[in-house]
C-alpha positions as CSV (number, residue, x, y, z in Angstrom):
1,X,129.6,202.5,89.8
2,X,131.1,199.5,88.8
3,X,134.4,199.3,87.7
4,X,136.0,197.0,84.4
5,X,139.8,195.8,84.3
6,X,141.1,196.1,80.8
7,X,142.6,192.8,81.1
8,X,140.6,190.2,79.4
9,X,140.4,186.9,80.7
10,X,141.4,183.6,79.1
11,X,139.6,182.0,77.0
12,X,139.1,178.1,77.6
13,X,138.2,176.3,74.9
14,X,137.3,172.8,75.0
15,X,138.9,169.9,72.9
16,X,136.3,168.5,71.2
17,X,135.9,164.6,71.8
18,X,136.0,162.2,68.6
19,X,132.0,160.7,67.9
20,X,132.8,157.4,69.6
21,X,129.5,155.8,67.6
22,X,130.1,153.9,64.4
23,X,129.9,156.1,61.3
24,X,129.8,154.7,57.9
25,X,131.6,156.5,55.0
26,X,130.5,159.1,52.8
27,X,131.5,162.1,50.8
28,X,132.2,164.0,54.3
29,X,134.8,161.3,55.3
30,X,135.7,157.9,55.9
31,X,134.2,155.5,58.1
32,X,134.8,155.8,61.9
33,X,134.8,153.2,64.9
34,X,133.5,150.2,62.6
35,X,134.0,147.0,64.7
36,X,136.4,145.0,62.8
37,X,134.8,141.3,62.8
38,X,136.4,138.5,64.9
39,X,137.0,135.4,64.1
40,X,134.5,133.4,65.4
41,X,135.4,130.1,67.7
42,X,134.5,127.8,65.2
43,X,136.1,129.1,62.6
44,X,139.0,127.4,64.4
45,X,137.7,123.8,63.6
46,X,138.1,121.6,60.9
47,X,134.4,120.7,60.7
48,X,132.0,121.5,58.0
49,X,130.9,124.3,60.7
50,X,134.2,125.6,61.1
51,X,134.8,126.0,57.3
52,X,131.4,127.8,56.6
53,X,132.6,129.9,59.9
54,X,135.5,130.7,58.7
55,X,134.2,131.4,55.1
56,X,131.9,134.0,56.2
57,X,134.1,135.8,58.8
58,X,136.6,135.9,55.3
59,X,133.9,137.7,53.3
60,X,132.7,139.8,56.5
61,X,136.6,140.8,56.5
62,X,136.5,142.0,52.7
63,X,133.5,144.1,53.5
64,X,135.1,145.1,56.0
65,X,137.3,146.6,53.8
66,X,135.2,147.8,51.5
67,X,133.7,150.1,54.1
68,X,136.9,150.8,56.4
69,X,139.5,150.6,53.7
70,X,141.2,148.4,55.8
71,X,141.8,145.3,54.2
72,X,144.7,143.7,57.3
73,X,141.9,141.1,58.4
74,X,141.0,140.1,55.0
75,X,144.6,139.5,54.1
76,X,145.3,137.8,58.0
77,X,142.8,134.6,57.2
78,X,144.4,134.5,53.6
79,X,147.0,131.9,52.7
80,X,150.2,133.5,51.5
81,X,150.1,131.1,48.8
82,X,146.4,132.6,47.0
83,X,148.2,134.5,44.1
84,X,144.5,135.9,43.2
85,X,144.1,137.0,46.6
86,X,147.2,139.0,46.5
87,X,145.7,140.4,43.3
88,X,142.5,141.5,44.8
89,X,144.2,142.8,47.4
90,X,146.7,145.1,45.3
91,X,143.7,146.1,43.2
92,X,141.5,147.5,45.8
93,X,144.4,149.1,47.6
94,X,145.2,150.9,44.6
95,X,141.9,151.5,44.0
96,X,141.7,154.3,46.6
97,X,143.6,157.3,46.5
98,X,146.1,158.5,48.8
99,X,144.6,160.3,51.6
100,X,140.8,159.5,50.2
101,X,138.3,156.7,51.4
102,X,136.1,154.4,49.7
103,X,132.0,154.3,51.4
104,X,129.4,151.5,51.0
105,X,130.0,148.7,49.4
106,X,128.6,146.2,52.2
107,X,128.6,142.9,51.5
108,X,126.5,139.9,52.8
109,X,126.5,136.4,51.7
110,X,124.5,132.9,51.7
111,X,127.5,130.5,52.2
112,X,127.2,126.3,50.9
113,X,129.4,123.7,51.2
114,X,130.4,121.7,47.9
115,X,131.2,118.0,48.5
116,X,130.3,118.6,52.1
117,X,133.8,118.1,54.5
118,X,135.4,116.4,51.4
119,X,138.1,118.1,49.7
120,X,139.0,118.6,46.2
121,X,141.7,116.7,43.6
122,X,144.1,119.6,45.2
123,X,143.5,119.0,48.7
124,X,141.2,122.1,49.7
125,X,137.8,122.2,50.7
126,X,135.5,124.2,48.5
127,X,132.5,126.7,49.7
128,X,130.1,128.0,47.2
129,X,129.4,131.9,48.5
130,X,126.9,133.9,46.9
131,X,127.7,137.7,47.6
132,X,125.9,140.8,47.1
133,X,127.4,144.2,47.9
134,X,125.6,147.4,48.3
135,X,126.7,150.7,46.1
136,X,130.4,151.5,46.7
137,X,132.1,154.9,45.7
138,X,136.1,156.1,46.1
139,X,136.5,159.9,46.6
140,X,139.7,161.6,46.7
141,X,140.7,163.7,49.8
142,X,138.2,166.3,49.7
143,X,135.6,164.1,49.4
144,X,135.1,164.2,45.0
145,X,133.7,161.1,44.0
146,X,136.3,159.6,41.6
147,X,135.0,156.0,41.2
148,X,131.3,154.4,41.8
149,X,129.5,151.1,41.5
150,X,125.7,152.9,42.4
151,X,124.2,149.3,41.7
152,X,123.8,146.5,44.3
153,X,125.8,143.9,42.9
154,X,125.7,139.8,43.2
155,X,128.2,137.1,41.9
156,X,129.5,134.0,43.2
157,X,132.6,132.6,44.3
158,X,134.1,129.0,44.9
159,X,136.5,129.7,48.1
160,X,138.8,126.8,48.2
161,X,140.1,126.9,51.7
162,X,142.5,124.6,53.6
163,X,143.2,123.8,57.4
164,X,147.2,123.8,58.2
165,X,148.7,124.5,61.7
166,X,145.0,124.7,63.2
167,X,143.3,127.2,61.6
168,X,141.3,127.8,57.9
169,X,143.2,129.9,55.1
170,X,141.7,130.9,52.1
171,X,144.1,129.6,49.1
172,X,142.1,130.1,46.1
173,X,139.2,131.4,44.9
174,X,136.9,131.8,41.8
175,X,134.3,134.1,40.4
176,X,131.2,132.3,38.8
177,X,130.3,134.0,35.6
178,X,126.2,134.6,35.3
């Protein structure tokens, strides 16, 4: 007959590893493990290749942000001096609720130089970007939607960017209207 101690042995539980693959956001939480765009080589380079470069790693950061809720690279190729940028920047950090997340609201864009390598009467090159960003939505910390765009959404903006100290900044820009 076999015989049973009555002291029971411990119980190992295993830690459970964080999903290491990228996972867009949604009502069940924030986006995880998004690769954060880089800033291309050529971006570097005040060429007509460098600017459009630079332009679209500038909008791939503000989708960036739109799906992360992490607006740092945005704001890093941004001229200190774009007062509208600021704006933008305030307004969608706002826009999010403390300890909640914002989902969707990818954007991708056909990019066009105006006046080719040639700048404008204030010194700053201008690209015409014509954006259109999937359906975003905010939700709070438990994961209630409190804010949605469920369309697909397209506009245009004139970037006005400038190259000082080697590298592109964004220092202006403006939203077409139609």
């Amino acid at each position: 007959m076999a015989s049973t101690s009555g002291t029971a042995s411990p119980s190992v539980s295993a830690t459970p590893t964080p999903d290491p693959r990228p996972t867009a956001g949604s009502a069940k939480g924030p986006a995880r493990n998004l690769p954060k765009p880089v800033m291309p080589a050529a971006a570097k380079q005040k060429t007509e290749a460098g600017l459009l470069a630079y332009s679209k790693y500038w909008v791939d950061a503000l989708s960036y942000a739109y799906e992360t809720d992490d607006i740092s690279p945005a704001q890093a190729a941004t001229s200190r001096a774009c007062v509208d940028c600021t704006a933008l920047y305030d307004a969608f950090t706002k826009s999010v609720p403390k300890d909640g997340w914002g989902a969707g609201g990818k954007i991708t864009s056909e990019l066009q130089l105006v006046d080719r390598l040639v700048p404008d009467i204030n010194g700053n090159y201008v690209v015409m970007a014509r954006l259109t960003q999937q359906p975003y939505t905010v939700f709070d910390s438990v994961g209630v939607p409190k804010a949605r765009n469920p369309n697909v959404a397209r506009y245009s903006l004139l970037l006005y960017a400038n190259f000082v100290n080697g590298r592109w900044g964004l220092m202006n820009y403006d939203r077409l209207e139609g």
